[in-house]
C-alpha positions in Angstrom: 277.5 196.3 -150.6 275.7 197.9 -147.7 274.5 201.6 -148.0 272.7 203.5 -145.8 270.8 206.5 -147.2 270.2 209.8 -145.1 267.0 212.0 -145.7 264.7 214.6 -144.3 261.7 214.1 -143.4 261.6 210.8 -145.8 260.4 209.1 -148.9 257.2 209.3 -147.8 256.9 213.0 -148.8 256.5 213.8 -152.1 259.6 215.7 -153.7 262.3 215.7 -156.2 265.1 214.1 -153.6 262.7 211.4 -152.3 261.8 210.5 -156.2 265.3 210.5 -156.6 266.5 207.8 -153.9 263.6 205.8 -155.6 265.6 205.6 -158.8 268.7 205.0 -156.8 267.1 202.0 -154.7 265.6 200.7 -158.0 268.9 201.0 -159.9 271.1 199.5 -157.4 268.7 197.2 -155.8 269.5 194.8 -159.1 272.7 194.9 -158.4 272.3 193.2 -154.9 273.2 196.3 -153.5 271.3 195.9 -149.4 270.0 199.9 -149.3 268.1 201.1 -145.9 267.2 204.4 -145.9 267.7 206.7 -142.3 264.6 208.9 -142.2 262.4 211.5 -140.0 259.2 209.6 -140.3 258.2 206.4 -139.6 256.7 204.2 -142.8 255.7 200.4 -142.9 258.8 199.5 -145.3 260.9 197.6 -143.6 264.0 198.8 -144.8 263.4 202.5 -142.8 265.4 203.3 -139.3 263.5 206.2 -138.0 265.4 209.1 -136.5 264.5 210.7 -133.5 263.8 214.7 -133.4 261.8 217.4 -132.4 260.6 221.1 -133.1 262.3 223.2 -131.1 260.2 226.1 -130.0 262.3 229.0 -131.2 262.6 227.8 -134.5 259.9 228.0 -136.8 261.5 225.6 -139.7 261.4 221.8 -140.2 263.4 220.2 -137.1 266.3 219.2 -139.5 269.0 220.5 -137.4 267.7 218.8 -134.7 267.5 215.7 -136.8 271.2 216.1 -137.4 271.9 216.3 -134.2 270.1 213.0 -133.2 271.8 210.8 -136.2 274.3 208.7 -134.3 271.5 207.7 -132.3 272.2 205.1 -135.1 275.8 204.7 -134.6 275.1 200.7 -134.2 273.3 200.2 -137.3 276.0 202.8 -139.1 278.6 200.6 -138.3 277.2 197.7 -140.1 277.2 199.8 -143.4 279.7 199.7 -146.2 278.6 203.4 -147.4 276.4 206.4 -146.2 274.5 208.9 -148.4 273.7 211.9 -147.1 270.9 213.4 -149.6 271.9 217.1 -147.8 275.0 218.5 -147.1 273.9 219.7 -143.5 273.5 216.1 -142.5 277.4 215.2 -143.2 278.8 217.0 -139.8 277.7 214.6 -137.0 278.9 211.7 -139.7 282.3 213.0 -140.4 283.7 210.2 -138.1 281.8 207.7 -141.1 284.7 206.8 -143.3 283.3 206.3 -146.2 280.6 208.8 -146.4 278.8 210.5 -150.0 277.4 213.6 -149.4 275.0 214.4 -153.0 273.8 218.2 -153.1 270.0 218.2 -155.0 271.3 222.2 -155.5 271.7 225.8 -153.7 270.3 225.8 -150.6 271.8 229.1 -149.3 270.6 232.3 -151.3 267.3 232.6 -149.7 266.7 236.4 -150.2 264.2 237.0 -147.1 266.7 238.5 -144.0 264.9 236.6 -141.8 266.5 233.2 -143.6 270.2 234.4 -142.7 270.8 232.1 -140.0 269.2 229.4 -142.5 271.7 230.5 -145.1 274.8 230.7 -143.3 274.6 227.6 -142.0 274.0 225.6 -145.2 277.1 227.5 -147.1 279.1 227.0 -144.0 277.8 223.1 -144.2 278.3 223.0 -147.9 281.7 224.1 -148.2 282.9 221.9 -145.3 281.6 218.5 -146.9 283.0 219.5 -150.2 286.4 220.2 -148.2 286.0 217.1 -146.2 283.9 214.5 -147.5 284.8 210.7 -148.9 282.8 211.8 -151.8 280.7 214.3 -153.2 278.3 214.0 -156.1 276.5 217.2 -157.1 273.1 217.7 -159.4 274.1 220.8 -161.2 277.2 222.7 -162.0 275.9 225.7 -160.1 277.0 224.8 -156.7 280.8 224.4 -158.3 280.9 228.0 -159.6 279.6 228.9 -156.0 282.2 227.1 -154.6 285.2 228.4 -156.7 285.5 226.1 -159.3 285.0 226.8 -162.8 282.7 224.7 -164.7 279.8 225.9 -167.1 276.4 225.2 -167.3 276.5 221.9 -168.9 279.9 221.1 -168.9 281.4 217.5 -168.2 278.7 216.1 -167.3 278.4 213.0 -165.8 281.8 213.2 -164.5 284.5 213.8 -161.9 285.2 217.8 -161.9 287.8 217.4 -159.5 289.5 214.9 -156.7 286.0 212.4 -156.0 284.0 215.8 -156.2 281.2 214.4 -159.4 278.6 216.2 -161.3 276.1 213.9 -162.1 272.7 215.7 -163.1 269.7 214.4 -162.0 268.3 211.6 -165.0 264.9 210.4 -165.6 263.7 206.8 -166.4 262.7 207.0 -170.1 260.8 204.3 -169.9 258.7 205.3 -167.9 258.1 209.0 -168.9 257.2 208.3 -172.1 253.5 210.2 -174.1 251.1 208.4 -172.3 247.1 208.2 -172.2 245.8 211.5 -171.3 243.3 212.7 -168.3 240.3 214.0 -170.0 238.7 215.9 -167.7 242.5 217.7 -167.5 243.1 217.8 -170.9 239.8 219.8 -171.5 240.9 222.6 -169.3 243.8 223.5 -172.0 246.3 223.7 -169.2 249.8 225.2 -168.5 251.3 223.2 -165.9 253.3 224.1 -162.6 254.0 220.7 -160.9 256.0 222.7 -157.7 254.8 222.1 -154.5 253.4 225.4 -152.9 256.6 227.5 -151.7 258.0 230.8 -152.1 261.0 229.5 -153.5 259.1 227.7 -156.2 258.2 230.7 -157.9 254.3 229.7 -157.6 253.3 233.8 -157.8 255.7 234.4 -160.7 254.2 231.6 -162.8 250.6 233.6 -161.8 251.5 236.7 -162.6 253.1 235.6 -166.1 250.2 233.3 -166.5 247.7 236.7 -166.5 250.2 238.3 -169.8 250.1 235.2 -171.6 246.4 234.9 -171.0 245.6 237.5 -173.0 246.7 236.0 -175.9 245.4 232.4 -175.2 242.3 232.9 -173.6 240.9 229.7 -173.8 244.0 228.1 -171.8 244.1 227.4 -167.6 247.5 227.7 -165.1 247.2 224.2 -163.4 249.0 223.6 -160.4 250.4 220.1 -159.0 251.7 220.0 -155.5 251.1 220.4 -151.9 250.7 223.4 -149.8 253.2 223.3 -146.6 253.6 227.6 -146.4 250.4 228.7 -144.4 250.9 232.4 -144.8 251.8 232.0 -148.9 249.2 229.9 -149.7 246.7 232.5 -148.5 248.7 235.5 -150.4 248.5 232.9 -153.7 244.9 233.1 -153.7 244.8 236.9 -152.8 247.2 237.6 -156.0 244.7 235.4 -158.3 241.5 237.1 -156.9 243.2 240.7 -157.6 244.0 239.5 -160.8 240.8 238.2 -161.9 242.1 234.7 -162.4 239.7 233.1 -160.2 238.2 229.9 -162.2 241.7 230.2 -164.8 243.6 228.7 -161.9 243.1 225.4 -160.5 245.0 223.4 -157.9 244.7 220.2 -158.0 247.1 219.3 -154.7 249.7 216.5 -155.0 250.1 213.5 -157.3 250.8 210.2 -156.8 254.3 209.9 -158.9 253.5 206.8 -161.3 250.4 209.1 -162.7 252.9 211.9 -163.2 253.4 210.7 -167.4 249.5 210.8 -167.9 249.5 214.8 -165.9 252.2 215.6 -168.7 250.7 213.9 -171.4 247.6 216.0 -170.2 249.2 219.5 -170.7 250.3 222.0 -173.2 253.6 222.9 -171.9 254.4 223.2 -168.4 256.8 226.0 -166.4 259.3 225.8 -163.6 259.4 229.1 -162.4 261.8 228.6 -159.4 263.2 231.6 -157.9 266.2 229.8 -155.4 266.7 226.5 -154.6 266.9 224.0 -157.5 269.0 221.5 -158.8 268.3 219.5 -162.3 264.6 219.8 -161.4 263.1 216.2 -162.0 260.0 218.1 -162.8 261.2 219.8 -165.7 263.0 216.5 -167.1 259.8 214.0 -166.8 258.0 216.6 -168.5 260.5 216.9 -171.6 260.7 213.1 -171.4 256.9 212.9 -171.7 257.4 215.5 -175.4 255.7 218.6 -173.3 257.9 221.3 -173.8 259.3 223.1 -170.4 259.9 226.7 -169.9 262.1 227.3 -166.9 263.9 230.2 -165.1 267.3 230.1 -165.0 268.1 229.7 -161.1 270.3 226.7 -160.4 270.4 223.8 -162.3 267.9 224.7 -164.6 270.6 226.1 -167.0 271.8 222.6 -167.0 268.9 221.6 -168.5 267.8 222.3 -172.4 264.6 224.1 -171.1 263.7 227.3 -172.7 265.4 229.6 -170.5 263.7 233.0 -169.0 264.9 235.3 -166.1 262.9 234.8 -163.2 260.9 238.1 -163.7 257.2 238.6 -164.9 258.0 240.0 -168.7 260.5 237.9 -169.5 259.0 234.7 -168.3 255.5 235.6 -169.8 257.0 236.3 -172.9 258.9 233.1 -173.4 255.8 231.4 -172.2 254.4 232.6 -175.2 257.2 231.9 -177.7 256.9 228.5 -176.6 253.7 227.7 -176.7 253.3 229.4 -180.5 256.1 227.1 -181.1 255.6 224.0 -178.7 255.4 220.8 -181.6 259.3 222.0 -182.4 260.1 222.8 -178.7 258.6 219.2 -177.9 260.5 217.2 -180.2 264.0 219.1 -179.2 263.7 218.7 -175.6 262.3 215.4 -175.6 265.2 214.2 -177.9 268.3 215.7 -175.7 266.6 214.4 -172.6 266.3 211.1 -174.1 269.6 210.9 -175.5 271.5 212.6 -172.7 269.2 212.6 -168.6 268.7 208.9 -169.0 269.5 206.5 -166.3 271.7 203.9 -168.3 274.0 207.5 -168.0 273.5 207.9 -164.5 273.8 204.2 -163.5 277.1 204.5 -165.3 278.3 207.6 -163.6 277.3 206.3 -159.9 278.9 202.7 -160.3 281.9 204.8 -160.8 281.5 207.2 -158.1 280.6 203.9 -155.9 283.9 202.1 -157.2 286.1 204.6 -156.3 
């Protein structure tokens, strides 16, 4: 089987989605499967067909729409395809003539609360509930995008399985052999540190984790808030490090930029607990998942696909999060143990091998 994978800006960026067409091409690259992945950027693998595109001047986001607008510039090579996966909903319009195309939703991607992200959110509901209407196939990482499509299914529920007419929720799964307690970083390990591994967004809740971090700093003094991913928002970065400067954190928060993924187990092993605090946009954050995997216990918000996950739940506000921040790490040895042993059990990838081969058989 020939399948062509669809992506923006590619798997040369670091990011949940990217890491997760990594498992897929490792999966299903031992079952002969020929994968070539479709892709913004150029990269020296040679199974990547750059797409063409542009910033246009009047928009001040990623060119992704012009990106979908420049995808059959691949019609050829689409042709010679058995399968296309389109790792965005937005991406399945200009392919709707493709019979047999997959759309996978990695979550939400249209309750951005700022006005000026309207347009932005229109457009990917509008997109999202056309592919789920129209598509060959649709495999989503959470059972949030269901509810908000009409369909009743609760955080959790039937996992790893077809919720309706080739409409599948398979959360996203972690390779448990790989995420495993592994040899620590000393010179992170001494800094006692809470981890954030979010790349540097507004969405990603980088502020709230800061602001929670200062409460439960009181009461574990000795601990740092470390952070693990790259800075792509200008104008937040610089309001990040105004918020820890008026909140006396400077020298309790440390940034130590992005990671190369196969030393992500020895970052976990390094830490005390780590948080997703994610305020919109998430699916079954990979994140949160290694982590458990690795027996550091995970406090998340609940936005998303985090409630599909056995993280210990917060609302995404400063008290509440702080609080169970605190609960957890009084209690992390017994928070370690449970998570790692449902994620083990449950988020591994003989699971989602076996959910895909079905999704691909059909």
């Amino acid at each position: 089987m020939r399948i062509g994978h669809i992506i923006f800006p590619g798997i040369n960026n670091p990011g949940g989605t990217e890491n997760y067409i990594f498992t897929f091409l490792s999966i299903f690259n031992k079952k002969k499967f020929t994968q070539t992945i479709y892709q913004a950027q150029q990269n020296d693998n040679d199974r990547i067909k750059v797409i063409p595109t542009f910033r246009l001047f009047f928009i001040k986001r990623k060119p992704v729409y012009t990106f979908s607008f420049f995808l059959n510039t691949r019609f050829l090579d689409f042709l010679k395809e058995d399968l296309l996966i389109t790792h965005d909903y937005v991406y399945y319009l200009p392919l709707v003539w493709f019979k047999k195309t997959i759309v996978v939703s990695h979550g939400v991607r249209w309750e951005r609360p700022q006005k000026e992200q309207s347009w932005y959110n229109f457009v990917h509901w509008w997109s999202a509930k056309f592919a789920f209407k129209f598509a060959y196939s649709l495999v989503a990482n959470d059972s949030d995008f269901f509810r908000k499509l009409g369909i009743n299914l609760k955080p959790k529920e039937r996992m790893f399985q077809e919720i309706i007419k080739n409409r599948w929720f398979i959360p996203n799964c972690v390779d448990t052999n790989k995420f495993k307690k592994s040899q620590s970083i000393k010179s992170l390990q001494s800094l006692n540190p809470i981890l954030v591994p979010r790349n540097i967004v507004r969405g990603r809740g980088i502020h709230l984790a800061i602001l929670a971090f200062k409460e439960f700093s009181k009461k574990f003094k000795n601990t740092s808030l470390v952070i693990c991913g790259d800075f792509s928002d200008v104008e937040y970065k610089y309001e990040i490090f105004n918020l820890i400067k008026d909140l006396d954190l400077i020298g309790k928060v440390y940034f130590i930029g992005s990671i190369d993924w196969n030393l992500m187990p020895r970052i976990y092993s390094s830490s005390f607990m780590t948080v997703i605090p994610t305020l919109y946009e998430e699916g079954t954050s990979l994140a949160a998942l290694e982590s458990m995997s690795c027996g550091t216990p995970v406090v998340s918000t609940t936005i998303g696909g985090l409630l599909d996950l056995p993280t210990l739940h917060a609302s995404p506000e400063t008290k509440d999060l702080a609080e169970k921040m605190i609960f957890c790490f009084k209690k992390r040895n017994n928070f370690s143990k449970q998570q790692q042993s449902e994620v083990r059990k449950i988020y591994n990838l003989e699971n989602f091998e076996k959910a895909w081969l079905s999704v691909l058989k059909d």
